[in-house]
N, CA, C and O atoms as a Tripos MOL2 file, in Angstrom:
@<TRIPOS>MOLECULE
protein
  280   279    70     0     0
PROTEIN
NO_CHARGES

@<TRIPOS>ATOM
      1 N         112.2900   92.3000  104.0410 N.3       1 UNK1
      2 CA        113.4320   91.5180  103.5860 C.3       1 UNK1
      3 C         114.7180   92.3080  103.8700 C.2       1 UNK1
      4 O         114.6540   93.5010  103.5720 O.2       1 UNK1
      5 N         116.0390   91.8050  104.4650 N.am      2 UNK2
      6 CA        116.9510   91.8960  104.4090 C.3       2 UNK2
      7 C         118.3090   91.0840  103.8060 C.2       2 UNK2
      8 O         118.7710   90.1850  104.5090 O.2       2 UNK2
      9 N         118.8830   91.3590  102.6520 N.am      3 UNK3
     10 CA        119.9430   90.9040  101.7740 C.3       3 UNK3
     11 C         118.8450   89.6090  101.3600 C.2       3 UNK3
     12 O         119.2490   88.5180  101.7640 O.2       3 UNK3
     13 N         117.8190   89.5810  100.7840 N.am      4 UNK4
     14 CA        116.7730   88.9870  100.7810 C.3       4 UNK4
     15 C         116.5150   87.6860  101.6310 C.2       4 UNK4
     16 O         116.2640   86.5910  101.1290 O.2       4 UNK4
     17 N         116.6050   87.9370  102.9570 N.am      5 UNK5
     18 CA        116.0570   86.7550  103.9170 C.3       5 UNK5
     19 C         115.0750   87.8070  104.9440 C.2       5 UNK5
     20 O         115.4150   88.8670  105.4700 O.2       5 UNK5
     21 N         113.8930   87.1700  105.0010 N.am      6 UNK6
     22 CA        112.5090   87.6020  105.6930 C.3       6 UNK6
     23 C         113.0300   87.8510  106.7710 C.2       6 UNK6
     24 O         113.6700   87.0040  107.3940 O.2       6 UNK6
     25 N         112.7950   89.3890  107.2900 N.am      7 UNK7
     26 CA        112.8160   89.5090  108.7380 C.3       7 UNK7
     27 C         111.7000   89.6300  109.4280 C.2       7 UNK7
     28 O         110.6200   90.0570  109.0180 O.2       7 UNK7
     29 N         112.0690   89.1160  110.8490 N.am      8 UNK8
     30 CA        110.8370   88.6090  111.3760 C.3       8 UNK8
     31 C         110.1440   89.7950  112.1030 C.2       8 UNK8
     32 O         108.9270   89.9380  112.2240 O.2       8 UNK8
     33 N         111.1890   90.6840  112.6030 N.am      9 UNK9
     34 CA        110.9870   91.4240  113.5210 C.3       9 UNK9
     35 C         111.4040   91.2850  114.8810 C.2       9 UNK9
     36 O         112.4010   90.5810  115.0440 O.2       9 UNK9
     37 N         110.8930   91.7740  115.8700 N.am     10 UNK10
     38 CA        111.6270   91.8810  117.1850 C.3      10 UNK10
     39 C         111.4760   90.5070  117.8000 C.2      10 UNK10
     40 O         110.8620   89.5760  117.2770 O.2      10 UNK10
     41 N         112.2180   90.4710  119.1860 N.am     11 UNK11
     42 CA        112.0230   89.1130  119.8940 C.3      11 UNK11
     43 C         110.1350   89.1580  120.3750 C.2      11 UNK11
     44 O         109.3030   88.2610  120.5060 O.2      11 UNK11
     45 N         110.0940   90.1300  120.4720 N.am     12 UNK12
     46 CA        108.6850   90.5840  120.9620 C.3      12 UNK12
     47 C         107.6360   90.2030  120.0630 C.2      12 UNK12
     48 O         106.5880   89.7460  120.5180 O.2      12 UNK12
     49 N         107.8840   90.4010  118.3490 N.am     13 UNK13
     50 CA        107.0600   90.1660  117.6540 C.3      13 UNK13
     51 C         106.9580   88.8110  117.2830 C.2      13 UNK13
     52 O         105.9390   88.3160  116.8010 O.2      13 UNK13
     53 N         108.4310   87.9660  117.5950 N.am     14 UNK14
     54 CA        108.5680   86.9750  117.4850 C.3      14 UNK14
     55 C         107.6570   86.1960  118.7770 C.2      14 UNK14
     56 O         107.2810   85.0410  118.5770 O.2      14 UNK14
     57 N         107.3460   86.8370  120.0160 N.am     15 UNK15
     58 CA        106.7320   86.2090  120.8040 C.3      15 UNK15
     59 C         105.3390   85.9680  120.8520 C.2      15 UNK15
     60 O         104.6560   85.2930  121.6220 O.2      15 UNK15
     61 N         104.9310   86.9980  119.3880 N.am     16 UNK16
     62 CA        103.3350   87.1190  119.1470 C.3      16 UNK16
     63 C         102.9100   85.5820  118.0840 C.2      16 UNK16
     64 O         101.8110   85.0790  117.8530 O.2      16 UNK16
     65 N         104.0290   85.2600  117.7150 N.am     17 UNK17
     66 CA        103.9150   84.1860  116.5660 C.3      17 UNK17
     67 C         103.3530   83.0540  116.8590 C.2      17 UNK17
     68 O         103.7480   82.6790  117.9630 O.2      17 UNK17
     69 N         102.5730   82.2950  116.3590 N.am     18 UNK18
     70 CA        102.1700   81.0100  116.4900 C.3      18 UNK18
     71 C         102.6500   79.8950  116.1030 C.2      18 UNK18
     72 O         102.5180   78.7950  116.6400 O.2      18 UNK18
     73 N         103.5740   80.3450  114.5640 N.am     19 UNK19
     74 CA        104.0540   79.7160  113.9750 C.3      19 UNK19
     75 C         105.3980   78.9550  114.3870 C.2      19 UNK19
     76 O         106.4490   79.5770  114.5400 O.2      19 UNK19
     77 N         105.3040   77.6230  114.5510 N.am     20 UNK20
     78 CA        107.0490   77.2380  114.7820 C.3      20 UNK20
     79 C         107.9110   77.2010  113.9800 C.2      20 UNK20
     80 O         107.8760   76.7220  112.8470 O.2      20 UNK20
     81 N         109.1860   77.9740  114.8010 N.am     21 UNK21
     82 CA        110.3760   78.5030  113.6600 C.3      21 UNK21
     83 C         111.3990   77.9420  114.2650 C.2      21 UNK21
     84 O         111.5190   77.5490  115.4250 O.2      21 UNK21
     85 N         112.3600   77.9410  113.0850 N.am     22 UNK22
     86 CA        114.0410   77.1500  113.6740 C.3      22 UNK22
     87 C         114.4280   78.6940  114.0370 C.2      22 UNK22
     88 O         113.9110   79.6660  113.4860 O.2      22 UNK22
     89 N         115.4450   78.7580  115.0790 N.am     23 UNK23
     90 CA        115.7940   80.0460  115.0680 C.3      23 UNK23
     91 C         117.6320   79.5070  115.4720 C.2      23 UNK23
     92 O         118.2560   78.6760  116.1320 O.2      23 UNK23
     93 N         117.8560   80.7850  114.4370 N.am     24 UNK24
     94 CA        119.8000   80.6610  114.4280 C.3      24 UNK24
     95 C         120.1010   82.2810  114.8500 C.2      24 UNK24
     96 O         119.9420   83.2910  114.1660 O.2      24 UNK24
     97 N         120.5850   82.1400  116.2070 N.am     25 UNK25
     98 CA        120.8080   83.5730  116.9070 C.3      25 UNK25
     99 C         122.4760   83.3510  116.9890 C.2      25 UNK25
    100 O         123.3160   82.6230  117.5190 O.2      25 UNK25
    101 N         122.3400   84.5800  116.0210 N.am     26 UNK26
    102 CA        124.4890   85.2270  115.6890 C.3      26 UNK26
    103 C         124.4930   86.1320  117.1230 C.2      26 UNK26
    104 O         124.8860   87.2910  116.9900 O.2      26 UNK26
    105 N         124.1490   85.7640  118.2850 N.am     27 UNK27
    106 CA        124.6820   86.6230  119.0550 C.3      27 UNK27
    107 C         126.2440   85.9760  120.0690 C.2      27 UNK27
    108 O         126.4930   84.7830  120.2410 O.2      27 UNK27
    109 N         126.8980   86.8910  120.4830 N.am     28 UNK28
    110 CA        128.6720   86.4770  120.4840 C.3      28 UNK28
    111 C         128.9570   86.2240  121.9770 C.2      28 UNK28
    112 O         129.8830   85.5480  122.4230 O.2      28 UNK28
    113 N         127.4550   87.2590  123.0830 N.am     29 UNK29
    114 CA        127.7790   87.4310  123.9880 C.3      29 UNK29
    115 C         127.0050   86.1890  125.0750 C.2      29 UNK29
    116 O         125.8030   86.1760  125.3380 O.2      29 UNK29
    117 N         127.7470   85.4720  125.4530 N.am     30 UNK30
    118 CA        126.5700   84.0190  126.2990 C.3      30 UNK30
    119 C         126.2950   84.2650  127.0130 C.2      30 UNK30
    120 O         126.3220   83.1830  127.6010 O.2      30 UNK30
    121 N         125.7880   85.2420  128.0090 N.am     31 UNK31
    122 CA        124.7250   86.0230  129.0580 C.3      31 UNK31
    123 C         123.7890   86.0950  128.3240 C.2      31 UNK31
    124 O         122.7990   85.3810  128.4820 O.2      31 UNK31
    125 N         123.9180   87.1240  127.1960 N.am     32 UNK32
    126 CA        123.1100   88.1760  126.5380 C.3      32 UNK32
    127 C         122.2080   87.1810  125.1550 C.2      32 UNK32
    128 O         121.1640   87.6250  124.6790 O.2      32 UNK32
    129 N         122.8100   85.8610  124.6780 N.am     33 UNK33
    130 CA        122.6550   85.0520  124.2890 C.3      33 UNK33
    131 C         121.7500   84.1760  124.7990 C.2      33 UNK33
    132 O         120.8860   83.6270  124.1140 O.2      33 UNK33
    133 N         121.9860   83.9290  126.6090 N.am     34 UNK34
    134 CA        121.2080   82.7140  127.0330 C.3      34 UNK34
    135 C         119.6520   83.3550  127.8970 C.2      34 UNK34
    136 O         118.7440   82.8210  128.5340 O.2      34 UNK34
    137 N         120.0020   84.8120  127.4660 N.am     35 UNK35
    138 CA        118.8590   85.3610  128.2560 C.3      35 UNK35
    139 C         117.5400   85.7880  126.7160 C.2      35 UNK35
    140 O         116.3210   85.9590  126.7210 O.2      35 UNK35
    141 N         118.2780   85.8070  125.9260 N.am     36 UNK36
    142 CA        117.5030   85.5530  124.9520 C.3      36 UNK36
    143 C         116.7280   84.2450  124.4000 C.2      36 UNK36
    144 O         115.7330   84.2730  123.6770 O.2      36 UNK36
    145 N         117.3790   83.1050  124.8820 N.am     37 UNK37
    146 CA        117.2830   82.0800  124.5660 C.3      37 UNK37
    147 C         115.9750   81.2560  125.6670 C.2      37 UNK37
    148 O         115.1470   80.3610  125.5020 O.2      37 UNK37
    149 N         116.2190   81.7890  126.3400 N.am     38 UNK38
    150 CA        115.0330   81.7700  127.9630 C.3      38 UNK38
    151 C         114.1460   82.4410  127.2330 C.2      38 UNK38
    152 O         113.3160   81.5310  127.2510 O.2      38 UNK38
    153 N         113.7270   83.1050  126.7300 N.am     39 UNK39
    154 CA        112.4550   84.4550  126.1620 C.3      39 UNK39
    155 C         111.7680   83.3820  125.3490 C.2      39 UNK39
    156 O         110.5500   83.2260  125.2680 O.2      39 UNK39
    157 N         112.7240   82.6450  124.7440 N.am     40 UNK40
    158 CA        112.1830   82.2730  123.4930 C.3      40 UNK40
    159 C         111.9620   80.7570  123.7030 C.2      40 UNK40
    160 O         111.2100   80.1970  122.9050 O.2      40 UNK40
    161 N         112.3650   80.2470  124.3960 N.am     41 UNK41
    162 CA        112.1780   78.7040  124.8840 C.3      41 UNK41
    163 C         110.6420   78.2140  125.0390 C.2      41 UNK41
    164 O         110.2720   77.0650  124.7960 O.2      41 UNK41
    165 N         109.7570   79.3320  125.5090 N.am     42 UNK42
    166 CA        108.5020   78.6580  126.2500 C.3      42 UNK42
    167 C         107.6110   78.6120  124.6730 C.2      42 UNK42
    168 O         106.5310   78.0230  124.6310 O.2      42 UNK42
    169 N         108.1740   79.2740  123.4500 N.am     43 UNK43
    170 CA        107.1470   79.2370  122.4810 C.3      43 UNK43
    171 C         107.9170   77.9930  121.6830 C.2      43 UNK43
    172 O         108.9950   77.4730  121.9720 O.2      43 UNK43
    173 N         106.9400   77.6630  120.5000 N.am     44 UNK44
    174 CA        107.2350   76.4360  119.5220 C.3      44 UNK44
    175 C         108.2020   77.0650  119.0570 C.2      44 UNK44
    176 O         107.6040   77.9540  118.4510 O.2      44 UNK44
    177 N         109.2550   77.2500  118.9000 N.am     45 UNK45
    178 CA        110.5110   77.7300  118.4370 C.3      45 UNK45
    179 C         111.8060   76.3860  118.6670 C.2      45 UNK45
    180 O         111.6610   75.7300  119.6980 O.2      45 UNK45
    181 N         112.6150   76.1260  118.0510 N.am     46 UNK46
    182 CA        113.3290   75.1790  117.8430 C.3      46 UNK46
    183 C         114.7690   76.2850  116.8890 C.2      46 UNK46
    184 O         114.7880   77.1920  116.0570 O.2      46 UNK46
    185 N         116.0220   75.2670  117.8790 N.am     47 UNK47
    186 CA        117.2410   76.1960  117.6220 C.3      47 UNK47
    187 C         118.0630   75.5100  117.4950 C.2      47 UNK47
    188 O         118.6730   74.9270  118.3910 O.2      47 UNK47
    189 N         118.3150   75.4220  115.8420 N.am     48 UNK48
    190 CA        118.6690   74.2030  114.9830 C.3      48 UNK48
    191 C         120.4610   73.9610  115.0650 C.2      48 UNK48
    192 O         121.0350   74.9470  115.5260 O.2      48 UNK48
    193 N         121.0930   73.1550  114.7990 N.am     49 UNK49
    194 CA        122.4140   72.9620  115.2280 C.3      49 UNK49
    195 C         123.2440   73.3000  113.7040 C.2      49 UNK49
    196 O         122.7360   72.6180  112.8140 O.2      49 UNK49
    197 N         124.0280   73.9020  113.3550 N.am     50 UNK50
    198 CA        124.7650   74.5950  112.1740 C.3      50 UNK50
    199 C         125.7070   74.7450  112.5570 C.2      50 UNK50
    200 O         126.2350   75.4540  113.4140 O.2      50 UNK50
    201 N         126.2210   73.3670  111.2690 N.am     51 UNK51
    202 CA        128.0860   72.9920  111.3250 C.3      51 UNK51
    203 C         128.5500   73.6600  109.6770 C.2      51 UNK51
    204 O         127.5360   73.4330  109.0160 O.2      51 UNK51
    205 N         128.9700   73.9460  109.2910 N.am     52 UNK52
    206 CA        129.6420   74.5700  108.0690 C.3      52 UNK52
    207 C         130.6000   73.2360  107.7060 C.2      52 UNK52
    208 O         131.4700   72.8080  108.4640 O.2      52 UNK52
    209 N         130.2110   72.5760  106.1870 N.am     53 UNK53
    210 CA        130.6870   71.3080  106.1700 C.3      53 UNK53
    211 C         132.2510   71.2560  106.0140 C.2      53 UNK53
    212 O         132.9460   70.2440  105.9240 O.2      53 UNK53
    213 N         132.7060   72.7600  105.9990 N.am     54 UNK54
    214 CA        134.4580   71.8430  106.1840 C.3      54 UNK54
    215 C         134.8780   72.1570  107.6910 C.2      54 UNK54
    216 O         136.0780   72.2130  107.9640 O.2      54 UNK54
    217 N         133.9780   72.3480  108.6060 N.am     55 UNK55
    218 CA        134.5570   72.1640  109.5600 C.3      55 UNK55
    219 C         135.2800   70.8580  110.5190 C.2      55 UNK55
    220 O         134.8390   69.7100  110.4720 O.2      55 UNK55
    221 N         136.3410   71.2300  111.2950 N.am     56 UNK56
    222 CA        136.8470   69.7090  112.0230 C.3      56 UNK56
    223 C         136.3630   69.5970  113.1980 C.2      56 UNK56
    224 O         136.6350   70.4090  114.0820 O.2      56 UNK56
    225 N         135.6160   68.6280  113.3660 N.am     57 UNK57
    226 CA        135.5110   68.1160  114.9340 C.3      57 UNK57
    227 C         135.7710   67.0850  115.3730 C.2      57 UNK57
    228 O         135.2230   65.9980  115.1910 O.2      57 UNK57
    229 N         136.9800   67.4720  116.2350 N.am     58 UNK58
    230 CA        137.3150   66.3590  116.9660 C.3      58 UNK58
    231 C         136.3850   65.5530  117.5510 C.2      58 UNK58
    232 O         135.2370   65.8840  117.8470 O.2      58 UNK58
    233 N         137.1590   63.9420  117.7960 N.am     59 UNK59
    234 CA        136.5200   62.5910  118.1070 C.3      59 UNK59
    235 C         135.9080   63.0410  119.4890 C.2      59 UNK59
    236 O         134.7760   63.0960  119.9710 O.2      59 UNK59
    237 N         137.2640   63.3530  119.9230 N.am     60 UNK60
    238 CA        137.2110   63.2340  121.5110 C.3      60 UNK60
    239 C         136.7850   63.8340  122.6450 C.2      60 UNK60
    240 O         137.5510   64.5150  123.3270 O.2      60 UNK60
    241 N         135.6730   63.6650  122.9190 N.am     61 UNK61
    242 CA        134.8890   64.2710  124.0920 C.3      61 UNK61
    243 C         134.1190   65.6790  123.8980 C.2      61 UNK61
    244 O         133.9420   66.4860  124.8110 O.2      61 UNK61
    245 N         133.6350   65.8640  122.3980 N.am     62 UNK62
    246 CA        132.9990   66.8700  121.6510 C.3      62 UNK62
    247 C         131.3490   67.0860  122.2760 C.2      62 UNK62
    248 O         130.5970   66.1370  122.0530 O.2      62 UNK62
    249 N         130.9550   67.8860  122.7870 N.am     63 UNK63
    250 CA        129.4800   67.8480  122.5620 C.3      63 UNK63
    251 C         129.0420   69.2810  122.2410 C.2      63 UNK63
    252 O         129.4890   70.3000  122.7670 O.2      63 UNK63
    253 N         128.0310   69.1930  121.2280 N.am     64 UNK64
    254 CA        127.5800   70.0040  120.5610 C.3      64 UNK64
    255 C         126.2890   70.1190  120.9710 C.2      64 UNK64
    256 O         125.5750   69.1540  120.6980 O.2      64 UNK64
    257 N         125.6790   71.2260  121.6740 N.am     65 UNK65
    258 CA        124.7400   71.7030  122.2330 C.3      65 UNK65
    259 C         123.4610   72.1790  121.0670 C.2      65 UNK65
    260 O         123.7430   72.3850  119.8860 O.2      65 UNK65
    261 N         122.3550   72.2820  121.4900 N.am     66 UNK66
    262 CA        120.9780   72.7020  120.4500 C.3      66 UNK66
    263 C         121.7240   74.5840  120.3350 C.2      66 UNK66
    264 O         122.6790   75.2160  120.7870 O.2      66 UNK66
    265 N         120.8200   74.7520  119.6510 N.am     67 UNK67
    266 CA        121.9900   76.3010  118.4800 C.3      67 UNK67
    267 C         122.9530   76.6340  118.3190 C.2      67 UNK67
    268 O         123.2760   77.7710  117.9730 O.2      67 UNK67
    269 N         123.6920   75.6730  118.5440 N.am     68 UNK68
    270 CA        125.2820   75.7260  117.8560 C.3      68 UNK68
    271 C         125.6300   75.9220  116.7520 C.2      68 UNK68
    272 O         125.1430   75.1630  115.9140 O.2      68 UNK68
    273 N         126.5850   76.9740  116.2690 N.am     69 UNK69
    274 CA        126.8990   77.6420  115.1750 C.3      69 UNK69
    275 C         128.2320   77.3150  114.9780 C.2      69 UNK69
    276 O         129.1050   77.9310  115.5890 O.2      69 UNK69
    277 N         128.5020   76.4160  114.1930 N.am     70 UNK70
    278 CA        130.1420   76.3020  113.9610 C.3      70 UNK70
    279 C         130.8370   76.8990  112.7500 C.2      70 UNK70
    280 O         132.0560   76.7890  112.6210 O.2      70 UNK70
@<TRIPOS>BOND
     1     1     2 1
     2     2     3 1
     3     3     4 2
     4     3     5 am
     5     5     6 1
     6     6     7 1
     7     7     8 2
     8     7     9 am
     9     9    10 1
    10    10    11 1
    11    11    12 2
    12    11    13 am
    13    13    14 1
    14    14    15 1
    15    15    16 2
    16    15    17 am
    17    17    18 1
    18    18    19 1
    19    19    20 2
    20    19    21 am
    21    21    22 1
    22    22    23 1
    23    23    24 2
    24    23    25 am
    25    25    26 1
    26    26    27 1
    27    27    28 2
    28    27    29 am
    29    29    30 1
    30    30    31 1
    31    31    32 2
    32    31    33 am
    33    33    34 1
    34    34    35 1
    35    35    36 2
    36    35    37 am
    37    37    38 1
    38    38    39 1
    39    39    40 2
    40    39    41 am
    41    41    42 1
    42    42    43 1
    43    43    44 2
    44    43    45 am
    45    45    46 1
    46    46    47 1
    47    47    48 2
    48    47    49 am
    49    49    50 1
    50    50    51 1
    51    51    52 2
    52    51    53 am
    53    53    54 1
    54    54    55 1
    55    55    56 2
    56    55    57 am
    57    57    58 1
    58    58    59 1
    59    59    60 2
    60    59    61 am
    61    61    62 1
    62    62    63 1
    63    63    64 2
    64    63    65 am
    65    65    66 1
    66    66    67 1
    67    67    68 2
    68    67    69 am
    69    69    70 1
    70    70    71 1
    71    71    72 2
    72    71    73 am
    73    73    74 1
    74    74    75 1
    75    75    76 2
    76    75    77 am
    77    77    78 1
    78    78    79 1
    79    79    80 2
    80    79    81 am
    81    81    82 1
    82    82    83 1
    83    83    84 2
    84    83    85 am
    85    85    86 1
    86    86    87 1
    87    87    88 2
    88    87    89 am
    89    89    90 1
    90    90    91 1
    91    91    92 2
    92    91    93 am
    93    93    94 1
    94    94    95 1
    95    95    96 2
    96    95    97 am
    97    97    98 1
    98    98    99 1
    99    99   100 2
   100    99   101 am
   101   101   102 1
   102   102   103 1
   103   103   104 2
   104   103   105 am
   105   105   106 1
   106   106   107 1
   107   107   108 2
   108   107   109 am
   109   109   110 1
   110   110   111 1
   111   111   112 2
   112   111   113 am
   113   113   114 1
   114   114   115 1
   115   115   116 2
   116   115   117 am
   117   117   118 1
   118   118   119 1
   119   119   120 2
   120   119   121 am
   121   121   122 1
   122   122   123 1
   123   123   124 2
   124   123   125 am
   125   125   126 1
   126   126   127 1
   127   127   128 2
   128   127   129 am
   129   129   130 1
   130   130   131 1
   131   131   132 2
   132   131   133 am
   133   133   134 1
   134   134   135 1
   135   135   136 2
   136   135   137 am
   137   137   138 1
   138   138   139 1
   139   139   140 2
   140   139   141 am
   141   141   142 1
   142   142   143 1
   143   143   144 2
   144   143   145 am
   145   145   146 1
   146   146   147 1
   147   147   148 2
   148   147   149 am
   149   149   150 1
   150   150   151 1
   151   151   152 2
   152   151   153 am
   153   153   154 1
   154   154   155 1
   155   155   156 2
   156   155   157 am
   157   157   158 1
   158   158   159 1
   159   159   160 2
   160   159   161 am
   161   161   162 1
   162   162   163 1
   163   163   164 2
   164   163   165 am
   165   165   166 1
   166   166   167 1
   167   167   168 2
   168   167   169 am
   169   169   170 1
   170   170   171 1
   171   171   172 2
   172   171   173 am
   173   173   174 1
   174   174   175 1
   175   175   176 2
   176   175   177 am
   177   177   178 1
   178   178   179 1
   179   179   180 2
   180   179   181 am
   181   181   182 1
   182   182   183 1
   183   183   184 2
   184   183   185 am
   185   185   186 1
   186   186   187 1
   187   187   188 2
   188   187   189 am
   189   189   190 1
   190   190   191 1
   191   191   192 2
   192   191   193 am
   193   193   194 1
   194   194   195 1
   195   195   196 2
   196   195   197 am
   197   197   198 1
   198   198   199 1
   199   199   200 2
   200   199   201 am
   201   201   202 1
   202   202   203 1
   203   203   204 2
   204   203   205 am
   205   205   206 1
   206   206   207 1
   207   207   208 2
   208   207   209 am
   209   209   210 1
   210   210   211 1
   211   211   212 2
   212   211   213 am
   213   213   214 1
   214   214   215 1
   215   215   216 2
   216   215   217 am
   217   217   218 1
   218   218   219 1
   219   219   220 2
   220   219   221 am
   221   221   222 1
   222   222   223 1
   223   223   224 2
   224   223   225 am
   225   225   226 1
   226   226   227 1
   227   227   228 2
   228   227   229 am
   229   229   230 1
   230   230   231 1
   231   231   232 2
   232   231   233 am
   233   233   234 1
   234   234   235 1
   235   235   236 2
   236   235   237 am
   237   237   238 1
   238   238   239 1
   239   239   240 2
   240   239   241 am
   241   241   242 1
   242   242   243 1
   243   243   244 2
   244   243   245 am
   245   245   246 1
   246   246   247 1
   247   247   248 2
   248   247   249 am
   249   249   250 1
   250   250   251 1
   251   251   252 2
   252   251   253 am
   253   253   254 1
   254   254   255 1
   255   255   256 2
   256   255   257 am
   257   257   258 1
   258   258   259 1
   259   259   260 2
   260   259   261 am
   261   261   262 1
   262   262   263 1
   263   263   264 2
   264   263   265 am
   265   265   266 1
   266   266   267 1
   267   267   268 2
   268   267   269 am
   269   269   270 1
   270   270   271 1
   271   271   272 2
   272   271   273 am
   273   273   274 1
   274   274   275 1
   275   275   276 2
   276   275   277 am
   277   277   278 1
   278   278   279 1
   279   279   280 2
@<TRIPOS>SUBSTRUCTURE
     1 UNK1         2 RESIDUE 1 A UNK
     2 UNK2         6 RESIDUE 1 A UNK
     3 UNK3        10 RESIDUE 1 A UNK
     4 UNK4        14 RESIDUE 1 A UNK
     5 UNK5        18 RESIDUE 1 A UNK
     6 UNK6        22 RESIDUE 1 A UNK
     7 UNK7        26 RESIDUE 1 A UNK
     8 UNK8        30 RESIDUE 1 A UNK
     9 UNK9        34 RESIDUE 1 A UNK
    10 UNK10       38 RESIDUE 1 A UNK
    11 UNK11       42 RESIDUE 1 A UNK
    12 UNK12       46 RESIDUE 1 A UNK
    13 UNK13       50 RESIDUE 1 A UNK
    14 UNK14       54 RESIDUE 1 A UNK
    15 UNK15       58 RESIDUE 1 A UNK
    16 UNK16       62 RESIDUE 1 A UNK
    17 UNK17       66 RESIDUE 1 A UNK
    18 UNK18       70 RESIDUE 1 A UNK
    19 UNK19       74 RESIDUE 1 A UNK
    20 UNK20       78 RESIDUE 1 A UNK
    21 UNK21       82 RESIDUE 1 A UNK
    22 UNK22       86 RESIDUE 1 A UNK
    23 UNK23       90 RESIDUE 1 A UNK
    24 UNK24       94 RESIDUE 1 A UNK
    25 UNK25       98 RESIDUE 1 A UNK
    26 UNK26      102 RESIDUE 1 A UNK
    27 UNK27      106 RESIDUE 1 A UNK
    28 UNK28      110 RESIDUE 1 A UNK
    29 UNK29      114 RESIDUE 1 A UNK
    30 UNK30      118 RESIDUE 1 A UNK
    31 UNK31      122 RESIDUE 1 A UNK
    32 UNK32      126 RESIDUE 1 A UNK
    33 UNK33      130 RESIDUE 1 A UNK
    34 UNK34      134 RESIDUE 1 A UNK
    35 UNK35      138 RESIDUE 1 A UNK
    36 UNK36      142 RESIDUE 1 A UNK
    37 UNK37      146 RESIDUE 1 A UNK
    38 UNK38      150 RESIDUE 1 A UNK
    39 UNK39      154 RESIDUE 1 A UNK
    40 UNK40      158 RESIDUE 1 A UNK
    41 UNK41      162 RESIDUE 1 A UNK
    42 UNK42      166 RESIDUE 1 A UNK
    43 UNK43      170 RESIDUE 1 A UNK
    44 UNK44      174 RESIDUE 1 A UNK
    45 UNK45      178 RESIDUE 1 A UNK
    46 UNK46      182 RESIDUE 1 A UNK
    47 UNK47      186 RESIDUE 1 A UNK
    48 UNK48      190 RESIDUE 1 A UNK
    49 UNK49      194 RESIDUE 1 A UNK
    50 UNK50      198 RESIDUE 1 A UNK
    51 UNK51      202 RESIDUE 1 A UNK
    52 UNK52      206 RESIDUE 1 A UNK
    53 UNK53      210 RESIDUE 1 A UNK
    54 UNK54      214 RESIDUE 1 A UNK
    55 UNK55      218 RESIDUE 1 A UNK
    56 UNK56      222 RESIDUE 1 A UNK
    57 UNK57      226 RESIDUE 1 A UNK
    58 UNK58      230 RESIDUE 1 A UNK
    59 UNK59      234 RESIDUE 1 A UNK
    60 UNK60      238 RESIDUE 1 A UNK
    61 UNK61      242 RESIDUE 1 A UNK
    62 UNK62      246 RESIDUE 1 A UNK
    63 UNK63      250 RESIDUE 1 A UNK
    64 UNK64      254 RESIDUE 1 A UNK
    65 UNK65      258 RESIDUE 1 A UNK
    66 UNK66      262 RESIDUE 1 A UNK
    67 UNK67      266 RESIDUE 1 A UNK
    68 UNK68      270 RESIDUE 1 A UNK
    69 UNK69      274 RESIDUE 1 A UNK
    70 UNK70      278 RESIDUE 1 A UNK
C-alpha cells in the first residue's frame, strides 16, 4: 500500500496479471506515455477516461481520447 491505494508493482508485474484492471497512468511525457501504453494494450487492461467534475469542456470540436486525465 501506498497513501493507502494497492500498489501493483512494476509494468512487468503488471504484465504477469490475469486480472483485468482500469489503469490511470499520471505520466506527463507522450512518447514515454504512449510507449507504455503499447506494453500494456495486448493484456485485459482498460484505461478509463477521468474528468474532475468542475472541469469545463468546451462544446466545440472536443474529443476526449481512452486515458484521459482532466
Amino acid at each position: 500500500m501506498i497513501n493507502g491505494v494497492p500498489y501493483l508493482g512494476t509494468i512487468d508485474d503488471l504484465m504477469k496479471t490475469e486480472n483485468a484492471l482500469n489503469i490511470a497512468l499520471g505520466v506527463g511525457v507522450p512518447k514515454t506515455k504512449s510507449q507504455i501504453v503499447k506494453r500494456l494494450a495486448s493484456q485485459n487492461f482498460k484505461f478509463p477516461i477521468i474528468i474532475h467534475p468542475n472541469v469545463l469542456i468546451g462544446k466545440d470540436d472536443v474529443r476526449i481520447g481512452k486515458g484521459t486525465i482532466v
